[in-house]
C-alpha positions in Angstrom: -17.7 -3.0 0.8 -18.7 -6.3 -1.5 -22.0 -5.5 -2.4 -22.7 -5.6 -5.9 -19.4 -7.6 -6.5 -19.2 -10.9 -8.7 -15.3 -11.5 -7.9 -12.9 -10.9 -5.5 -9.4 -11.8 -5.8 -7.5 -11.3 -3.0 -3.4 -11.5 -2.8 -1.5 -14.0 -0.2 2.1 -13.3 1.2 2.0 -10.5 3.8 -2.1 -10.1 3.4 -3.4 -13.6 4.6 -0.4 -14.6 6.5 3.0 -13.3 7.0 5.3 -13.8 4.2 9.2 -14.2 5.1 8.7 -15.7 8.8 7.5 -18.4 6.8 10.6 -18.6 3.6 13.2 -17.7 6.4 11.9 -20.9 8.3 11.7 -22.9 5.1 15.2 -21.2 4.2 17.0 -22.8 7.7 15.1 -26.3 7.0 16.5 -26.7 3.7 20.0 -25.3 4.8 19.5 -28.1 7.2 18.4 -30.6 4.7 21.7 -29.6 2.8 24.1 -30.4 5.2 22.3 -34.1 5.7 21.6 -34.9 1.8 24.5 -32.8 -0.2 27.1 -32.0 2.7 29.5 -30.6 0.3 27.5 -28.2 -0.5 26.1 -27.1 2.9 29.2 -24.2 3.0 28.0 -22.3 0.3 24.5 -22.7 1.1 23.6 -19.2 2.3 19.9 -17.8 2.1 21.5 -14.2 1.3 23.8 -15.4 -1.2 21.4 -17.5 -2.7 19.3 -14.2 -3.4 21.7 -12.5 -4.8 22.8 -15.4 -7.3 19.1 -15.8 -8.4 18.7 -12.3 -9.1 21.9 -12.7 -11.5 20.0 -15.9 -13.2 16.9 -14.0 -14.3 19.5 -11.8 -16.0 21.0 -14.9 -18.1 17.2 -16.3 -18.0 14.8 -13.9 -17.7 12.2 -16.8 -19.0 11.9 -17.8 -15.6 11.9 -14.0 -13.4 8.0 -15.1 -13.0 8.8 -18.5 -11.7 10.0 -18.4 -8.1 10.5 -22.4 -7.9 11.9 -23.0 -11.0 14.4 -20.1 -10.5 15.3 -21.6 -6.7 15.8 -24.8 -8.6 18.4 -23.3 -11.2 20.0 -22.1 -9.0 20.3 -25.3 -6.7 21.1 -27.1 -9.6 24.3 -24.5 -10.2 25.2 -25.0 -6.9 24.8 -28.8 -6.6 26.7 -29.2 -9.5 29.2 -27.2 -8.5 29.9 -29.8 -6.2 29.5 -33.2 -7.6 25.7 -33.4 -7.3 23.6 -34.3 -9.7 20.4 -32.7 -10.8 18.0 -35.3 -9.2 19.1 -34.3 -5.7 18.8 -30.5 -6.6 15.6 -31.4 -7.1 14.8 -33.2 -4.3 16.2 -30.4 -2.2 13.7 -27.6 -4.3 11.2 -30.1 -3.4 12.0 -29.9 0.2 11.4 -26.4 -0.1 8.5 -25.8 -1.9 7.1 -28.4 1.1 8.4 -26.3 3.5 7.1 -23.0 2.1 3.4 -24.0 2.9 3.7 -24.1 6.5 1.9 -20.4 6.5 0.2 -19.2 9.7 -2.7 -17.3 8.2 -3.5 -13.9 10.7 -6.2 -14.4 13.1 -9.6 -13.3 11.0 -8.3 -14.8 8.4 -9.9 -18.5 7.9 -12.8 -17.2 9.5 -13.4 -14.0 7.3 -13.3 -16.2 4.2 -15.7 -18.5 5.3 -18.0 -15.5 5.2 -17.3 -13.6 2.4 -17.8 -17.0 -0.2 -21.1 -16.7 1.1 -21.5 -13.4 -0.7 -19.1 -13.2 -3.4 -16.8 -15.6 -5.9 -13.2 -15.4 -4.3 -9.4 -16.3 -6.0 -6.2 -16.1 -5.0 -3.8 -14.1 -7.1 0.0 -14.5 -6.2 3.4 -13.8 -7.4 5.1 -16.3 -5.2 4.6 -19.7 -4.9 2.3 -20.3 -2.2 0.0 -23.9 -3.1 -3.1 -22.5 -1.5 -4.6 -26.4 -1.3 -1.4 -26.9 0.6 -2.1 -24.7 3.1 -4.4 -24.0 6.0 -6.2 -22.3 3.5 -7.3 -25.3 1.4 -10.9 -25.3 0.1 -11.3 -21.3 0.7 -10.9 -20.0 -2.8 -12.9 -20.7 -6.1 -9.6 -20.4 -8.0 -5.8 -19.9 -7.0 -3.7 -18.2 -9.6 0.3 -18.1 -9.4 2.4 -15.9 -11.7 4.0 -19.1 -12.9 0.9 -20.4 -14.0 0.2 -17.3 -16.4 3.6 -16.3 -17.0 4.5 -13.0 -15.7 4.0 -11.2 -12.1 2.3 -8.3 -10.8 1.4 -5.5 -12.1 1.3 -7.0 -15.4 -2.5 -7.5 -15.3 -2.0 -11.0 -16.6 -3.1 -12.8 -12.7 -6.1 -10.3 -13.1 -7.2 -11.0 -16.4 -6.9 -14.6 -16.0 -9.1 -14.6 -13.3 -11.4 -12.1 -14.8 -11.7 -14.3 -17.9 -12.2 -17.8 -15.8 -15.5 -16.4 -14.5 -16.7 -14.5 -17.2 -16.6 -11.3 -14.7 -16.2 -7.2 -16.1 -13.1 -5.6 -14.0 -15.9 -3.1 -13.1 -17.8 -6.1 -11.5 -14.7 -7.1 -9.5 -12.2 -6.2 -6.4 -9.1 -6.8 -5.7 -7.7 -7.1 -1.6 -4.0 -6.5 -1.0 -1.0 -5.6 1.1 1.2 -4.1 -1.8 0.5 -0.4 -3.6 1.8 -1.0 -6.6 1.8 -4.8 -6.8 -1.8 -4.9 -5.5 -3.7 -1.5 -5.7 -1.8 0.1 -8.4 -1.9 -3.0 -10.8 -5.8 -3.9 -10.4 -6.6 -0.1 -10.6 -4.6 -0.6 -13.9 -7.6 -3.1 -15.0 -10.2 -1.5 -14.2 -10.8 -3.2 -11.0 -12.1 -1.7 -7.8 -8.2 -1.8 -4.8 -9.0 -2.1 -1.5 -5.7 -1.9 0.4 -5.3 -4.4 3.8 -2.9 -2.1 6.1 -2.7 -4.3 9.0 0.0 -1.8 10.2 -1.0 1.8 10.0 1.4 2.8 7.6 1.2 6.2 5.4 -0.3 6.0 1.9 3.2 6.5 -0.6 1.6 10.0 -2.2 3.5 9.1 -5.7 1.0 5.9 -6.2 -2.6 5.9 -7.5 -4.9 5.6 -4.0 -7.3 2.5 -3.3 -10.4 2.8 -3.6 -10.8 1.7 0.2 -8.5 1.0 2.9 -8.9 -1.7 5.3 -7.0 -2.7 8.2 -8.2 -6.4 8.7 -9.8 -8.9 6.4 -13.1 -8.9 8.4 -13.4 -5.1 7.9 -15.0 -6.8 4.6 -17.6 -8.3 5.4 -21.2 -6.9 4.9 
């Protein structure tokens, strides 16, 4: 499924590890982490809420809808303030966070799968969130790691792709792209020209309204040569 390939970027949350068991524990550590460092605040800290209010900052700051940790961060900051806080300890608290947000547990093939595949093919990560991949167990695995903040916009804007693309000198038709998501994954590299393999660790049916993969996988190891 790799031969003949010079790149292959592959997508994080929900394909290497699962995504929100990971920001919901990150979520109850810094609700914690409230309640010891901003008490004050602690009451109005809810995960949900918090959501909600970020969605309605992108509206008033749409510069930062691409930027998961500087949006959290605004919108600590609104609510520190609101409070007495200052900036400094929002900060510190986003910090916390972001810290938190890298205790991934990759799925079982995972580590083990890309081991073997750099030994046939260039790999990066491409994400929309704001997984550190040298924070993670993951550290060392990838050529390049690419966030959405980095290039400034998310999926499916082909930006991630073409900045990957363009790092190693590599055609889209020379390169693959491995994720979870059809239109944030398959539909967007398909977009560049790059070959979509879809990871369906769960069986589900292909949505018939979206442009198919050009394979389907249901593990990372169903990869390798």
């Amino acid at each position: 499924m790799i031969e003949g390939l010079r790149l292959l970027t592959i997508d994080l949350d929900d394909t290497l590890w699962p995504c929100w068991p990971t920001i919901e524990a990150a979520e109850q550590s810094l609700k914690r982490w409230i309640g010891q460092h901003a008490p004050r605040a602690a009451h109005d800290y809810d995960p949900l809420a918090m959501r909600t209010g970020r969605r309605l900052i992108v509206r008033d700051c749409p510069h930062l809808a691409h930027d998961l940790t500087a949006l959290r961060l605004e919108a600590l900051t609104r609510l520190f303030a609101a409070h007495g806080y200052d900036a400094e300890l929002a900060s510190a608290a986003s910090e916390h966070f972001v810290n938190e947000r890298q205790k991934v547990d990759p799925y079982p093939e995972v580590i083990d799968t890309l081991r073997a595949l750099r030994r046939h093919v260039v790999l990066a990560s491409v994400t929309n969130g704001n997984a550190a991949i040298e924070r993670t167990p993951l550290a060392g695995l990838f050529e390049l790691s690419l966030t959405a903040a980095e290039v400034g916009a998310m999926r499916p804007d082909p930006a991630l792709f073409n900045a990957a693309l363009t790092h190693f000198g590599v055609s889209p038709d020379e390169a693959a792209h491995v994720g979870d998501d059809p239109v944030l994954d398959v539909g967007a590299a398909r977009a560049v020209g790059m070959r979509a393999i879809w990871l369906d660790r769960f069986g589900r049916d292909w949505p018939a309204e979206h442009i198919a993969p050009d394979a389907r996988v249901t593990t990372l190891a169903d990869l390798l040569p």
